[in-house]
N, C-alpha and C positions, 0 to 999 in steps of 0.2 A: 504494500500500500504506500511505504515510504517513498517506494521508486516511483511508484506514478504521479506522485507527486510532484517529487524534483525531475522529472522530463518535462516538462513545462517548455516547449521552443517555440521559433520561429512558424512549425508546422501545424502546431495546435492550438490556435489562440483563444482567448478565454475572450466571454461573454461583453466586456466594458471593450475589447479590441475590437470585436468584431462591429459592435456598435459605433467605436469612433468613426472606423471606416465609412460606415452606413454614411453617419450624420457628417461627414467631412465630404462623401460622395455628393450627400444633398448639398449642403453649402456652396460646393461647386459649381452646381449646376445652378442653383439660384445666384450665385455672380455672375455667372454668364447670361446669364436671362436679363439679369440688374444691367448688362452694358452692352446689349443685341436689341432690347426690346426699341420700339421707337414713339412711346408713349409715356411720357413724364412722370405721371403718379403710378403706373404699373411698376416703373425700373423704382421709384420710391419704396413702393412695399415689396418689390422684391427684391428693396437695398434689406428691409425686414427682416425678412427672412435669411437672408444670409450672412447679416450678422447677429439675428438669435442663436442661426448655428453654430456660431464661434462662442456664443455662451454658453451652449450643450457642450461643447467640445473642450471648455475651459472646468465644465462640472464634472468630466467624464476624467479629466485629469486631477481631480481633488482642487483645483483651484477656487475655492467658491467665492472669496471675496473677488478676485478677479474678473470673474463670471456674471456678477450682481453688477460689477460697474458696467460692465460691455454692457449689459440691459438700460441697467442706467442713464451712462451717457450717448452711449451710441444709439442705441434705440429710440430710449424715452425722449434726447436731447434734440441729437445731430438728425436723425431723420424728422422728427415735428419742425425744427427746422429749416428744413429742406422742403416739405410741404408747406409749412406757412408761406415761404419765400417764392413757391411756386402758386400759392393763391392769391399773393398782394402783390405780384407784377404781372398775371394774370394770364400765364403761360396756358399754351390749348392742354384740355382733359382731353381729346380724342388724338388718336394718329398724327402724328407732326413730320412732314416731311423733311423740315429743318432738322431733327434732330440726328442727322444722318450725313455727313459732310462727303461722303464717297471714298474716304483715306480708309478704309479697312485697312487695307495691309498696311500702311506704314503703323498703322495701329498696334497691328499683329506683331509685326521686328518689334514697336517702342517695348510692345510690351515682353515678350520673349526675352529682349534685353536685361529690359531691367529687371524679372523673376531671375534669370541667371546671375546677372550682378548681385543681387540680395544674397541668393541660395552661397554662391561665392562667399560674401563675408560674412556671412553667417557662420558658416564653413570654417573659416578658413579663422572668427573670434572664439570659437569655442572649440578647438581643435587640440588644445591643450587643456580644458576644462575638465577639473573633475568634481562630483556631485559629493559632500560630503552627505551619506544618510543617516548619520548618527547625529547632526544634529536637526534644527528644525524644518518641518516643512519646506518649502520654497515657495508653494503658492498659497499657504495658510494666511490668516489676515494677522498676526503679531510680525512676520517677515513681511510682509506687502506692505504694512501701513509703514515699519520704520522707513523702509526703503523710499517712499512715498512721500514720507515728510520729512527725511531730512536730503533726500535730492530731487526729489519732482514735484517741490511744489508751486516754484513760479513759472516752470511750462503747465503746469494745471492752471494757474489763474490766468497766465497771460493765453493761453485755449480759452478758455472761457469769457475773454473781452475778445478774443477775433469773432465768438459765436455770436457775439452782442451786437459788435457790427456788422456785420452781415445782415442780422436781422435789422437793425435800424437805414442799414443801406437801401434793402429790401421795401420797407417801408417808404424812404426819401423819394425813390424811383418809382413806386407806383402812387404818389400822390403827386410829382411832376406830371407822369402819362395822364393822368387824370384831370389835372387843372390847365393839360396843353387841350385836351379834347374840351375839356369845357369849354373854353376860352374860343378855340375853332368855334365852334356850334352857337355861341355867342356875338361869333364877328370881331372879339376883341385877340389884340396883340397876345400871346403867350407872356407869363413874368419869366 
């Protein structure tokens, strides 16, 4: 019984692998949908979707504080976001031809490039890395939050004023289109 225990390999994976895979499968696919589709608020919720899957994926590795922010910010934040900014400049709900410039492939190399560039240093920083397991977690929330606050925490606030403007940008620009049309329909000069 002990042996079949420690056979545990590459050719038998357990229950939480076989799931990542799953939900890393799907994730895929909904990014790819998130930047094929040619319909604004479809690639929106199907930004949703594929990054709830990275918070399956983050739970499926014991990370859970990590998991709760992806939802968090990414979800709760960056996509309402993204939808507000697509409602207050008043971007088309149906099929947008625009949103299609005809560069697929140079799309395809940018993008080929740069996943190889990443996988690369990726690669190539943790290459002499090693995990100590004896002591704590790594994605537990006592390791995340020190890590957190005492080095990331002014790319968190200064993320959090680019979010702001954006959204007050967002705003600025569609009450200009709005007081240019009024103004047309009026006869009078635009301010």
């Amino acid at each position: 019984m002990m042996l079949a225990a420690q056979s545990h390999g590459f050719l038998s994976p357990t229950g939480v692998e076989i799931a990542f895979v799953l939900v890393g499968i799907a994730t895929l696919s909904a990014a790819l949908v998130t930047v094929t589709t040619k319909q604004l608020v479809h690639a929106a919720l199907w930004l949703v979707v594929a990054l709830g899957g990275l918070a399956v994926e983050y739970l499926l590795l014991t990370a859970e504080f990590i998991a709760w922010v992806q939802v968090l910010i990414y979800v709760g934040s960056v996509v309402v976001l993204l939808l507000f900014g697509l409602m207050l400049t008043r971007a088309p709900i149906g099929r947008s031809p625009d949103a299609d410039s005809g560069n697929r492939w140079a799309a395809l190399v940018v993008a080929v490039a740069a996943a190889a560039t990443l996988v690369w240093v990726v690669v190539d920083a943790f290459r002499a890395t090693w995990i100590n397991l004896d002591g704590a977690s790594q994605g537990s929330t006592k390791v995340t939050g020190e890590i957190l606050f005492s080095h990331w925490v002014l790319p968190f606030e200064a993320l959090s004023v680019l979010l702001l403007a954006a959204l007050v940008g967002a705003i600025v620009l569609s009450r200009r289109s709005s007081s240019t049309t009024t103004s047309a329909a009026n006869g009078r000069a635009p301010r």
